[in-house]
C-alpha positions, 0 to 999 in steps of 0.5 A: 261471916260475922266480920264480914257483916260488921265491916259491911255494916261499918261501911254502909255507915261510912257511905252514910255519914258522908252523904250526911256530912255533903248534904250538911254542907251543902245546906249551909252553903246555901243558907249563907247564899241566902242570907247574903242575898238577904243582908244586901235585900236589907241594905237598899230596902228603906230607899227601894220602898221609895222608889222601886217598890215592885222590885223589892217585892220581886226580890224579898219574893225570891229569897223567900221561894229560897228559903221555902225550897230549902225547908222542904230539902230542895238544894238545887231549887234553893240554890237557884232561888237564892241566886234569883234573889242575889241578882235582884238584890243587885238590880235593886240597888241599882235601879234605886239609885237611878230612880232617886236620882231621876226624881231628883231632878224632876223636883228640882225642876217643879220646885223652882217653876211653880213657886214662881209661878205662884209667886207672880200669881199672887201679885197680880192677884194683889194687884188687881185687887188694889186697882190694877187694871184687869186683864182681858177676858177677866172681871171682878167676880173672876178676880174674886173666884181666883183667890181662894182658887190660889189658896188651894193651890198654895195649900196643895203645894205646901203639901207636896213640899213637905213631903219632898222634904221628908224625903216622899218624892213620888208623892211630892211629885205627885201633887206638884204635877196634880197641880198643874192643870189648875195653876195654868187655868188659874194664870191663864185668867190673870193675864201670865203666859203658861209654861207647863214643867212636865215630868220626864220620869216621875211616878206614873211616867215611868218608861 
């Protein structure tokens, strides 16, 4: 009888040790998922904060349910939250990419219209000011509002350059286009036709 229970015993121990040893598996098998989804989180995270900035928080989000899930021993739960988090991992990257390079090209448009335009701007300004004559609808006192109105303007989009130049699109954009509205009133009022740039994809227009 006493063998009887000690071979018992040993294999209740046995069963033990292996549903031990499956759930250790297990866990790690999980940990590296996330840590994996981690490490491609951490990969596009300085860009996406540019420009996808929800996305990452969906995703930095979905790895930490992950790792919540698996503190409290919830496998399948960690599991699925750690394959949430790889797959937005993988639309972040993408959708980075695509909002950078969409940005992109919204600036470039903005950065060659309107320093020409402020350019002309400023000549005829200069212009009118050493006795060209005025255009219709505009006098002396007009033409001497318009010039500090030209150097706010400069002034705003001296600003949004440099953001562009650090790499700050969304806020260079922006500005640029926050702009507009004025430097067309302002062109209006010195005699140049106005030809607006609207922005097909920057911040606040995206579809």
């Amino acid at each position: 009888m006493a063998r009887k229970r000690a071979w018992m015993l040993s294999g209740v121990l046995g069963l033990t040790c292996l549903a031990a040893g499956c759930r250790n598996t297990q866990k790690n098998a999980i940990e590296a998922a996330i840590n994996a989804a981690q490490t491609a989180i951490n990969t596009v995270q300085t860009e996406a904060v540019k420009y996808v900035p929800e996305q990452l928080a969906s995703a930095q989000t979905a790895l930490q349910s992950a790792r919540d899930a698996l503190a409290k021993e919830d496998y399948q739960g960690a599991l699925n939250a750690a394959q949430d988090a790889a797959n937005k991992a993988k639309e972040l990257a993408a959708a980075t990419a695509a909002r950078r390079e969409e940005w992109t090209k919204t600036w470039s448009r903005l950065n060659e219209s309107m320093p020409r335009s402020m350019n002309e701007v400023k000549r005829r300004l200069d212009a009118y000011s050493h006795g060209a004559r005025l255009p219709s609808g505009m006098d002396k006192d007009m033409l001497e509002a318009a010039k500090p109105q030209y150097e706010q303007l400069k002034q705003v989009w001296a600003d949004a350059t440099a953001d562009a130049t650090r790499g700050n699109l969304r806020d260079a954009i922006k500005k640029a286009t926050g702009m507009q509205d004025a430097l067309a009133k302002l062109m209006e009022i010195v005699g140049m036709k106005v030809v607006k740039v609207a922005p097909e994809s920057g911040p606040g227009t995206q579809r």
